[in-house]
C-alpha positions, 0 to 999 in steps of 0.5 A: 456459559458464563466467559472467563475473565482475564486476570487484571495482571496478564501480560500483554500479547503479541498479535501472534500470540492473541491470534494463536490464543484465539484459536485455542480459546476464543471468549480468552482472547477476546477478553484480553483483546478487550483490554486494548485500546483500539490503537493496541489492536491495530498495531497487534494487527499490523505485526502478523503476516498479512494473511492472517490479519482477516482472522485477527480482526474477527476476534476484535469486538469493534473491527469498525475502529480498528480497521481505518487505524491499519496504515494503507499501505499494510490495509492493502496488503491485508485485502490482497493476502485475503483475496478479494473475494473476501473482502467485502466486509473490511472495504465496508469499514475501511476508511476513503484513504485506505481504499485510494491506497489499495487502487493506487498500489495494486492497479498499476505496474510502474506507470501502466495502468491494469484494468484487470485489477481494477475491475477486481476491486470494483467486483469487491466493492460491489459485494461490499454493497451499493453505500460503500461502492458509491461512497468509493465513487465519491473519495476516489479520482474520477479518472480512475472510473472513467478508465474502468468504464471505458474498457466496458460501456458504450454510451449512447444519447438518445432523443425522446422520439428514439428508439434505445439501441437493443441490449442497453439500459439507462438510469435517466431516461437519456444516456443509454450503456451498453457493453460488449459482446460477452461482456458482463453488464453488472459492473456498469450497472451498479456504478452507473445507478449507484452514482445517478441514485446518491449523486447526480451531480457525480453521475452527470460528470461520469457521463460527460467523461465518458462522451468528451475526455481523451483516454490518454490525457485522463490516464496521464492525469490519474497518474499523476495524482496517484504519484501524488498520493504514493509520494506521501506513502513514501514511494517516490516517483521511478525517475526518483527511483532510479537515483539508488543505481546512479554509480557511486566510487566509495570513495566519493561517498559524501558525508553528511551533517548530522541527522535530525532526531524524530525522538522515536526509538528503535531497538535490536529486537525491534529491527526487521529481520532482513537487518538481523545478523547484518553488518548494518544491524551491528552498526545501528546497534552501536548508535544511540537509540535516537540516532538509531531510529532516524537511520532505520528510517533513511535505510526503509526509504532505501527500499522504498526507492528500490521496490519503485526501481525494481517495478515490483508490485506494492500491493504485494506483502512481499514487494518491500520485504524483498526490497529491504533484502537487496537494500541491506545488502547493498549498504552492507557492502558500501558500509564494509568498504567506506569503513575500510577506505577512510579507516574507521568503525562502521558504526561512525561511517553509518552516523555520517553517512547517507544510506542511499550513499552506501547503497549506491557504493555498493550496488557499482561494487556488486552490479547485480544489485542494480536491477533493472538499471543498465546504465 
């Protein structure tokens, strides 16, 4: 069957439309996806709903490049919008950013750490395969192991003229891991041969942690760096987080100097949807398109603030979708009020005014905004 060309002229597509076009006429829309630059196809990628995504990468002749360019915040979704269960293959050609970014937006809630996820993630990476599980091993924070591994094993030195405990095995011939009654020994088994099979050096500190670290300072260091790295995604530290509920009279809100332009450009159909219909979006529309941008840009870091507030799940595709719906709310209401206060257009108000400011004046006129905030 000879496929059918794609006429050099046809309008490019959207992600929706090359996904719905795929389930029509497949050898169509990979003829077109062909035409996409890598790049294109991510982004194509990135504007569907997160459970459809799987599918969309299937069409693509070369997933393998075009799945490390999906940004690791929305790589994160995809995978848990999927299911695990699924994901073997995506976690096979993800890059080691992406992978850090899925643990340190799914296992934990706040500052608690959930071993039960990471014990999911460890289970995905296993079917993955024993390369991609130990490449894991290397790019991620060994605390993050030794946390897995102390929920399940228990290690045990033993000398040459000793006899092992029963049920235990070793992949050296001196360590020995066992794991509770009930217990599955699979996941201790494969990240223990993996690591002392492509790494011994890794092996030997995973070995060393387990018998001398001090649980809660490991898990106090694995924070830490996951703050780290969340911070660079965007995602500030809660003590951070909670400066969105500070109380703020509109008529202490302070004017700013003027923003600094990144060049990008943002237009109305552009907007995300919770901004649609808003006094917010009205005002963003009355701004120049580089103004415009760089204040999108602020009212997203709102959200941001928000999802960490409001200890929402960052893994979940609905975590900041939810939060930009308080957020613009929020600055809708201050956004209303300053504008009346000082007598002027709230497109003017919005152009010199933080938004975190108009959010935190209208969360102390609409308390129900503040969250988890009881202050």
């Amino acid at each position: 069957m000879v496929e059918r060309s794609t006429p050099a002229d046809a309008a490019p597509l959207s992600g929706t439309e090359l996904l719905l076009l795929g389930r029509r006429d497949r050898a169509d829309a990979r003829g077109r996806l062909r035409r996409l630059s890598a790049e294109e196809q991510a982004r194509a990628c990135s504007e569907l709903r997160a459970e459809l995504r799987s599918e969309f990468l299937m069409l693509c002749d070369c997933p393998e490049e075009v799945v490390p360019l999906l940004p690791e915040a929305e790589f994160a979704h995809t995978i848990r919008a999927g299911g695990l269960s699924e994901a073997g293959w995506l976690l096979e050609i993800a890059s080691d950013l992406q992978i850090t970014a899925c643990f340190d937006l799914d296992c934990w809630d706040g500052e608690e750490f959930r071993i039960e996820r990471v014990g999911e993630w460890v289970d995905a990476l296993i079917e993955a395969g024993r390369p991609t599980l130990t490449r894991v091993l290397r790019s991620t924070d060994l605390e993050l192991w030794l946390l897995a591994l102390w929920n399940e094993t228990q290690v045990t030195i033993v000398g040459k003229e000793d006899d092992p405990p029963d049920g235990t095995f070793t992949p050296d011939g001196v360590v020995y891991f066992g794991v509770p009654d009930g217990v599955s020994p699979h996941r201790v088994h494969e990240i223990t041969q993996g690591a002392f099979e492509a790494d011994q050096p890794l092996y030997w500190r995973l070995v060393y942690g387990l018998l001398f670290e001090v649980p809660a300072e490991v898990e106090e260091y694995a924070l830490r760096w996951r703050t780290n790295r969340l911070s660079d995604l965007g995602f500030p530290d809660r003590e951070q987080a909670m400066r969105v509920y500070r109380s703020l009279s509109p008529t202490r809100a302070e004017e700013t100097a003027e923003v600094e332009l990144s060049g990008d450009i943002v237009r109305g159909f552009d907007l995300p949807k919770q901004l649609r219909g808003s006094l917010l979006g009205e005002a963003l529309s009355e701004l120049s398109p580089e103004v415009a941008s760089d204040v999108l840009g602020y009212v997203l870091g709102v959200a941001n603030s928000i999802a960490v507030a409001d200890c929402l799940q960052l893994s979940d595709p609905e975590s900041v979708p939810k939060a930009l719906e308080k957020t613009v709310e929020g600055i809708d209401t201050g956004l209303r009020e300053v504008a009346r206060v000082r007598g002027r257009p709230p497109h003017e108000i919005l152009e010199s005014t933080a938004p975190l400011e108009l959010f935190r004046a209208g969360a102390t006129l609409k308390p129900e905004l503040r969250g988890p905030y009881r202050g």
